[in-house]
C-alpha positions in Angstrom: 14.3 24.2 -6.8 12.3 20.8 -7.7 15.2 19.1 -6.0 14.4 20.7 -2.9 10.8 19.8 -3.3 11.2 16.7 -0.4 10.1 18.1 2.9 12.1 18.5 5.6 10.9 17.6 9.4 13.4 17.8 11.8 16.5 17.1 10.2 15.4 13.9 8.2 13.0 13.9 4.8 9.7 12.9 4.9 8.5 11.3 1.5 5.0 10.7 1.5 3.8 8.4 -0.8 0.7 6.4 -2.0 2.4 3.5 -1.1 2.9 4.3 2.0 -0.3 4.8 2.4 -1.5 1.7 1.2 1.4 -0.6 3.7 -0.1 1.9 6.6 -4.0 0.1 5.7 -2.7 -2.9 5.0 -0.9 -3.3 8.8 -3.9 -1.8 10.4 -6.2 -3.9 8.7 -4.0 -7.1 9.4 -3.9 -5.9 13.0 -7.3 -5.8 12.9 -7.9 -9.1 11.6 -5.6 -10.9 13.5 -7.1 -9.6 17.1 -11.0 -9.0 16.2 -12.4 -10.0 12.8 -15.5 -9.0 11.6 -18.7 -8.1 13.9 -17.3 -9.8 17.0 -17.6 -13.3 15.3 -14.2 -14.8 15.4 -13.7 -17.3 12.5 -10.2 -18.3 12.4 -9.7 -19.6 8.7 -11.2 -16.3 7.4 -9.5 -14.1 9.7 -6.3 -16.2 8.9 -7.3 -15.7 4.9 -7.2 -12.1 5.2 -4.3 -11.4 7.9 -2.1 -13.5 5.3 -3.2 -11.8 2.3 -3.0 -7.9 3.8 0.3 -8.6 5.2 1.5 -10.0 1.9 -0.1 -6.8 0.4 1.9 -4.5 2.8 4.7 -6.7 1.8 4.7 -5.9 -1.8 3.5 -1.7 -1.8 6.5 -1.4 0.2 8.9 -3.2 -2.0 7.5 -1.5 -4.7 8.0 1.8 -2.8 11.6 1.6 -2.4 11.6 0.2 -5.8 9.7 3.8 -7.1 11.6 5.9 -5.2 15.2 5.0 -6.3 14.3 4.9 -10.0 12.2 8.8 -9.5 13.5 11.3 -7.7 10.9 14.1 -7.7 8.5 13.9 -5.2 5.7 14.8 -7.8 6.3 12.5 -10.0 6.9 10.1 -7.9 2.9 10.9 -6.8 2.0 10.3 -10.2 3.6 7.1 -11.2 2.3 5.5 -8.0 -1.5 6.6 -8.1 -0.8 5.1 -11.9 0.3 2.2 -10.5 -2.4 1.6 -7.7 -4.8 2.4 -10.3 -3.7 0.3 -12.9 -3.5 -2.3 -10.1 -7.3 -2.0 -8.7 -8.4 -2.0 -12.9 -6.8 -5.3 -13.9 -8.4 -6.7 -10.2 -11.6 -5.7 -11.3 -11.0 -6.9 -15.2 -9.8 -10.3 -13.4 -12.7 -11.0 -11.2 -15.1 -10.3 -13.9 -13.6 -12.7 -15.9 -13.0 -15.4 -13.6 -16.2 -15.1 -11.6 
């Protein structure tokens, strides 16, 4: 029964993930760095800064993705390991910046 757990939508699975959540942000907030930028103002080098570093970070949850879901193949658990990982992420960010700045 768990095996069957993956949803089925027309013929192919859908695997929802927090990861692929997270690429899905990161392109739309790339996109919206690279065409408008904050409050109208355009400034290249910070728009640039940003586009760079969410593509990278789109880059990397979704390598990490395929990386999750070839090692667990429960869809739950698969839910669990990556919120882990997202928030285990976002913690050692914060535990970083507070050291460094």
């Amino acid at each position: 029964m768990e095996k069957e757990e993956v949803q089925k939508v027309k013929g192919f699975k859908l695997r929802l993930t927090p990861l692929n959540l997270i690429t899905a942000i990161c392109l739309v907030a790339s996109g919206f760095f690279a065409l408008e930028g904050f409050g109208g103002r355009v400034d290249h080098n910070f728009n640039g800064l940003f586009f760079t570093l969410c593509i990278l970070a789109a880059l990397v949850s979704f390598v990490s993705d395929l990386i999750f879901r070839r090692t667990i193949p429960l869809l739950k658990n698969l839910w669990i390991v990556e919120t882990a990982f997202i928030v285990f992420t976002v913690v050692m960010i914060l535990i970083i910046k507070t050291l460094v700045f």
